[in-house]
N, C-alpha and C positions, 0 to 999 in steps of 0.2 A: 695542691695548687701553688703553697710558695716554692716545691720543691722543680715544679715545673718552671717557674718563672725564672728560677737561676740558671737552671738548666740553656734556658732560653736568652738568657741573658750572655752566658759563659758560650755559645752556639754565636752568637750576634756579633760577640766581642773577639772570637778566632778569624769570623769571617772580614771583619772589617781590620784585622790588624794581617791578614792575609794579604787582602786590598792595598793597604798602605805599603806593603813591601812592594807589590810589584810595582804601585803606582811611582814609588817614592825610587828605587830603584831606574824606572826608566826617567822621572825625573832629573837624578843623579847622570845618568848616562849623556841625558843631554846636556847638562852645565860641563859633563868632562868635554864632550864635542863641542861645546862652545867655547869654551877657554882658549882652542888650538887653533880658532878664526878669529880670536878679539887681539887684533895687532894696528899700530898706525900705518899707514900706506902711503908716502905722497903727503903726510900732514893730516887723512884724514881717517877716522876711526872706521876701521874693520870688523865685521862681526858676524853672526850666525842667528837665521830666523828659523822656526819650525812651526809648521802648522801641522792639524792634527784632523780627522775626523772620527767620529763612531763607529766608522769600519775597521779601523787598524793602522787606515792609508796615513803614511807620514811622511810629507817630504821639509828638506830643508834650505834653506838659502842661503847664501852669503852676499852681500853690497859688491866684495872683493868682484869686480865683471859681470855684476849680474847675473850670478850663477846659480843653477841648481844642482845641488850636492849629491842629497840622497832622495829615492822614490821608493820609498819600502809598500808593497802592495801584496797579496794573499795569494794564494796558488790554489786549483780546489778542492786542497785540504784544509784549507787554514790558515797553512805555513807561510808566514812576510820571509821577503828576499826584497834586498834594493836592487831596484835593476836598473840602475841609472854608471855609467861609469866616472870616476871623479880618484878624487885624494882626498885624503884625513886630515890635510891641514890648511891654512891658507900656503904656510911656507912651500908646501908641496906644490901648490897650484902657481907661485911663482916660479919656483924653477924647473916646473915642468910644459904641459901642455896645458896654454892658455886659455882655448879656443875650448878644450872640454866642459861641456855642460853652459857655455858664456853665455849671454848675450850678446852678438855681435853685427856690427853697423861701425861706418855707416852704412857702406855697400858691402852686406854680404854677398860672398861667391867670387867670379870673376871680374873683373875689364881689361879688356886687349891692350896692352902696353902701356897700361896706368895711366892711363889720359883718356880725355872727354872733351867735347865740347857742348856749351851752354850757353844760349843767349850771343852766341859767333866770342866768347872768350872759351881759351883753351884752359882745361886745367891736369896739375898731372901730381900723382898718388906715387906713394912708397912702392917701387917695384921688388915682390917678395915670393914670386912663384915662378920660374924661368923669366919670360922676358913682359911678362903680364902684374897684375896687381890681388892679391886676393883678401878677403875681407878684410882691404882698404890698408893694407899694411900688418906688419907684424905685432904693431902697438896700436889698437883699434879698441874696441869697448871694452872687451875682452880682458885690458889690464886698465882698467881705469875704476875707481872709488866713488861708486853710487852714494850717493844721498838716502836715505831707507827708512821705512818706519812701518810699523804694523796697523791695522785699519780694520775695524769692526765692520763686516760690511754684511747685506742681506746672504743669507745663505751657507757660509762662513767666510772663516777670517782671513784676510790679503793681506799681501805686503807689497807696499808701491817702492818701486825704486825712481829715481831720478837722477838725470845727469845733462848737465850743459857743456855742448860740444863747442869750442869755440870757435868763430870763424877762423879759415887756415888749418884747421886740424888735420893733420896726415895730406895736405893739398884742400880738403873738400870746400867750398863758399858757403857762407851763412855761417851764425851761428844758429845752433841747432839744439831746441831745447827740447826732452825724450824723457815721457815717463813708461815703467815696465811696469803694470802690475801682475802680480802671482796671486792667484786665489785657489782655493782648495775646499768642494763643495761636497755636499753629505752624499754625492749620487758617484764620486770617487771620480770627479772629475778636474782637473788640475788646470783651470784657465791661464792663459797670457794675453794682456791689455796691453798694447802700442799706442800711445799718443803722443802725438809729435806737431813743434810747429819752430818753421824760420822765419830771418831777418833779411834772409836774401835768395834768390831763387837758387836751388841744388835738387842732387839726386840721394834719393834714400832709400833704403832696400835692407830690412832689420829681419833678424829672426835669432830663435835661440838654439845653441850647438849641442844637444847635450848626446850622447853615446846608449843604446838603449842594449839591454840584452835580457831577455824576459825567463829565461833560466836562473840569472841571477849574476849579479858583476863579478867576473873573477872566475866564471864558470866553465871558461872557452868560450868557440866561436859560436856565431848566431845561423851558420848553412843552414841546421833544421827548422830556422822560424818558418812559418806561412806566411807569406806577404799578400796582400791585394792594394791596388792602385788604382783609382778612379781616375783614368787616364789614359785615352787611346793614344796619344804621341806626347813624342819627347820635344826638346831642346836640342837637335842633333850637333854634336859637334864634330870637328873637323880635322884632330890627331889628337895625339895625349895630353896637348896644353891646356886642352878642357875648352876652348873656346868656339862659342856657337858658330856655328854658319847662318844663322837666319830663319835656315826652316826648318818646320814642325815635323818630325819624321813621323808617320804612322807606324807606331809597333807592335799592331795586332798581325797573333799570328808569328811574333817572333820572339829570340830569347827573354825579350825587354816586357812582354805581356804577362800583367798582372793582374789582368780582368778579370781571369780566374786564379783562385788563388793557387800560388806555388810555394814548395818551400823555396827559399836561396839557394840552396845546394843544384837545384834542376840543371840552371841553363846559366850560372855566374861564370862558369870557366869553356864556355862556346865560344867557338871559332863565330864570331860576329865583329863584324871595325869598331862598334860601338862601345862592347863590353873590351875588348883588347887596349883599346886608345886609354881604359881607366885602371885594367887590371878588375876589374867586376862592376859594379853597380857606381857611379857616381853621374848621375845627370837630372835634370829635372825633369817631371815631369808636369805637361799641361794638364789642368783638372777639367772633367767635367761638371762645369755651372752652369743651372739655367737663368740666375742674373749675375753680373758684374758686381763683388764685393761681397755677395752672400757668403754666408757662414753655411760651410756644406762637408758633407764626409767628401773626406780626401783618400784617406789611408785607412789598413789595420796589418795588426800583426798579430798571432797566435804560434804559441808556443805547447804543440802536444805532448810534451813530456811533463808537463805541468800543469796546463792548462790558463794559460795568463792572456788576456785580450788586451789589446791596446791600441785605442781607435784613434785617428787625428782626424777633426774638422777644421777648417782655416777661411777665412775670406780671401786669401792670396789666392791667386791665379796658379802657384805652382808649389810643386813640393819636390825639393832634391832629396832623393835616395842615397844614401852612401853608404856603402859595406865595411867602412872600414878596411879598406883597403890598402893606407900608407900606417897602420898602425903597424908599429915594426919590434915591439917588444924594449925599447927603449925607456918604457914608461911604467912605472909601479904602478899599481891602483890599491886602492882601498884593502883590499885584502890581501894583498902580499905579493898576488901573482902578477907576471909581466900582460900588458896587453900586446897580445900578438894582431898580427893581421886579422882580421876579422870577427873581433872580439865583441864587438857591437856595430850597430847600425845607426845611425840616423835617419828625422823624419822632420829637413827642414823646410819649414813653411816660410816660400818668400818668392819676390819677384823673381822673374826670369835673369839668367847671367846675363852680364854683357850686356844690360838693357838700352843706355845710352847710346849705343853704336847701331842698332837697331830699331827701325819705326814700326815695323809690325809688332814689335811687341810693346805690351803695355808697357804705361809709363810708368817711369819711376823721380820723373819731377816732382817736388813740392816747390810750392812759389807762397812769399809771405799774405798774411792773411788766408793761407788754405789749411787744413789740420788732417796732419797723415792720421788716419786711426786702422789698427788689423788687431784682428785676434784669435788667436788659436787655442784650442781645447783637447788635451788630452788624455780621454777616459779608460779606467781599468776595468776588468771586470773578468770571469772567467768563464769555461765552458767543460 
């Protein structure tokens, strides 16, 4: 008996010092990944959040834009890949692309020649995409030093970010005070909480930029994901400056239909005005909701050579597709390789472009005393 009990003992004590390397190891890993985002910015401290679940799922944040870094999630083997595209450092994330992985606002997407009017005043935005405005200028949330902290919350743990825009920032009225929370839940689902409120009436239209490729970042391009889009029409637009015309094009039935699903590769490079005007996929699509604001499957994407699910639900009205189509190889990412053309996709959730200019589409007013709130959710899972 006592010869078992050492036995048992010496058995307990491999197993837990087994445990501790790996534990302590990917601890280690994250304190090296965090050291290369704890920089000042602007005066204000920079850093690196990580949340974690029971399943493996880990992604991480940084204040630096609101950003999400990495999204490591299983394939159905087992195997984690991050499939989020990004950089290793903050420093990388300044002198590179901004917009990856951001959060961005105020107006993400377009408006026609950086002006608006509001209340019969005109107001007019940094003009930085031909002769138009796009997510509100080149220095928009994107490069700006959130406020952040971690947060115990039901389910698992969040991290809220916060930033005050001030009235006049990049053009827009009001000040504009914007909390982002990240939460990350045992069912491997990755929420984003938008709450917002001003001081004076403006237009707001926030979502997050991040780069997805479910093969794994670094891996090539995304042509063989499956896409589906709960969306019988788009946001037609009207040449390659990306700016709507008004109306809602029906695209059942044509290259742009993702009712059923398709890989990308099918119909990205068709002779269509639609897909030409972007060079592949970038327009919004309208969702189908049966109420205004509900939280509803929008999107998913599956990856057959691995088998990686990635669903999005949103209360926004719309979700821009993007193929990564101006990705030009200019850009290092995370693991060495350049991001070419079509190296990931996006799946963002947010008002329609050019919302101001247009009255059939929803609004994208907030007036003081109202509280913008949206949120999107999205889940992994494999097949």
């Amino acid at each position: 008996m006592y010869i078992l009990k050492k036995q048992l003992i010496k058995i307990m004590t491999i197993i837990s010092v087994a445990f501790c390397v790996l534990s302590c190891s990917d601890s280690q890993n994250d304190n090296r990944q965090k050291q290369l985002f704890e920089k000042e910015i602007n005066g204000k401290k920079v850093t690196l959040f990580t949340l974690k679940n029971n399943n493996g799922v880990k992604v991480t944040l940084t204040n630096y834009g609101g950003k999400i870094v990495n999204i490591w999630v299983p394939d159905r083997k087992g195997n984690l890949a991050d499939i989020n595209l990004g950089f290793n450092s903050v420093d990388e994330y300044v002198k590179g692309s901004k917009s990856i992985g951001a959060t961005i606002g105020r107006y993400a997407n377009r408006i026609a020649k950086g002006t608006f009017t509001l209340d019969s005043i005109t107001y007019h935005l940094p003009i930085n995409n031909g002769l138009n405005t796009l997510h509100t200028g080149a220095e928009n949330f994107s490069s700006k030093v959130f406020d952040a902290k971690t947060i115990d919350s039901p389910g698992g743990k969040s991290v809220e970010m916060h930033y005050l825009s001030p009235d006049g920032e990049n053009g827009m009225p009001g000040a504009l005070d914007l909390y982002v929370t990240f939460k990350l839940t045992e069912n491997n689902e990755l929420e984003l909480r938008y709450r917002a409120t001003t001081d004076k009436a403006t237009v707001l239209n926030v979502t997050n930029h991040s780069y997805f490729n479910l093969k794994g970042e670094g891996t090539g391009t995304i042509t063989g994901t499956e896409v589906y889009i709960n969306g019988d029409s788009i946001a037609e637009v009207a040449s390659s400056e990306m700016i709507p015309t008004g109306i809602y094009r029906n695209i059942l039935g044509t290259p742009m239909d993702f009712k059923t699903p398709q890989l990308v590769s099918i119909a990205i490079d068709a002779d269509y005005d639609q897909l030409k005007y972007a060079g592949g996929y970038d327009h919004a699509w309208i969702l189908n909701k049966k109420e205004k604001g509900e939280l509803s499957f929008a999107a998913s994407a599956y990856e057959p050579e691995n088998g990686r699910i990635m669903e999005v639900f949103t209360t926004e009205p719309s979700v821009q597709f993007f193929t990564g189509n101006s990705l030009n190889g200019t850009q290092i990412g995370k693991s060495g390789v350049v991001y070419a053309k079509r190296s990931g996709f996006c799946f963002e959730t947010q008002h329609l472009p050019d919302s101001p200019h247009h009255a059939n589409f929803p609004t994208t007013v907030l007036r003081p005393g109202e509280t913008f709130n949206s949120t999107t959710v999205y889940k992994f899972s494999v097949r």
